[in-house]
C-alpha atoms as one frame of an Amber mdcrd trajectory, in Angstrom:
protein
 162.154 207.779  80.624 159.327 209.709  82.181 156.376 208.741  84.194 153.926
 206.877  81.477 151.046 206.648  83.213 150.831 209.989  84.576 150.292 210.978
  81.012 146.854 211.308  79.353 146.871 208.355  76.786 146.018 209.616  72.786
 143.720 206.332  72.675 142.723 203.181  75.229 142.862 199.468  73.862 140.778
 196.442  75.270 142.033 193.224  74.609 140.373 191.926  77.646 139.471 188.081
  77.446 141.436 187.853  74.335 144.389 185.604  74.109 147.964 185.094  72.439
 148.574 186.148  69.527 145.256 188.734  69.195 146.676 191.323  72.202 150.108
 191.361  70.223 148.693 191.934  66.915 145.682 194.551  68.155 147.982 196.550
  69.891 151.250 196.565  66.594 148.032 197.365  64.738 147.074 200.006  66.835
 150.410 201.623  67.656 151.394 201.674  63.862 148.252 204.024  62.861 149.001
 206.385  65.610 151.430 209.519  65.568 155.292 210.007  66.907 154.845 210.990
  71.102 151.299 209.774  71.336 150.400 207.252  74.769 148.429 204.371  74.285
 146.658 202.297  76.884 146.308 198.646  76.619 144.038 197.197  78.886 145.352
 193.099  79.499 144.341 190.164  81.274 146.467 187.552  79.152 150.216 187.094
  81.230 152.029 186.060  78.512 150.934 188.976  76.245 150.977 191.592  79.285
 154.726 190.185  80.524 156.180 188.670  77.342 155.185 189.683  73.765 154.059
 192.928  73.852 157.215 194.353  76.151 159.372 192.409  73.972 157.881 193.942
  70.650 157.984 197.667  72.304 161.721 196.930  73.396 162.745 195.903  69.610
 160.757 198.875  68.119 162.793 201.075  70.763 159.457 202.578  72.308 158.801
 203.742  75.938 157.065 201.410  77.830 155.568 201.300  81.497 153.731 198.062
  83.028 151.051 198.573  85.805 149.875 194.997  87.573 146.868 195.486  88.856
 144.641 192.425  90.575 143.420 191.037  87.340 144.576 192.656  85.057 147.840
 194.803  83.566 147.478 198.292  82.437 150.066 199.058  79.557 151.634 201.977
  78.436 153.187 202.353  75.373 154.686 205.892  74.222 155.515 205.872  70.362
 158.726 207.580  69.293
């Protein structure tokens, strides 16, 4: 698994200030338009979406995925296969 956020990301989601289920569901809808190697960025400040769903959802779609925990906030990346 390479380094995922040394990579330049295809595209950059905000789901800041949004809450369970909406982070989830922006970022499957997101991820599905979006081509086989691309990077993409979600910007988080809900814990349960930033340390349960969304690494769960990458995990059971078998995609590469990299968690950075910053103050307030995570930064997500999520590499498509």
């Amino acid at each position: 698994m390479g380094d995922l956020k040394s990579q330049e990301p295809k595209e950059t989601l905000d789901v800041l200030g949004r809450v369970c289920p909406y982070p989830l569901v922006l970022t499957k809808k997101k991820i599905e338009k979006m081509d086989s190697g691309d990077v993409l960025k979600v910007l988080c400040d809900a814990p349960a979406s930033a340390e349960d769903s969304i690494p769960r959802y990458v995990e059971k779609q078998g995609y590469e995925f990299e968690s950075v925990k910053l103050e307030d906030k995570w930064e997500l990346f999520i590499k498509k296969s």
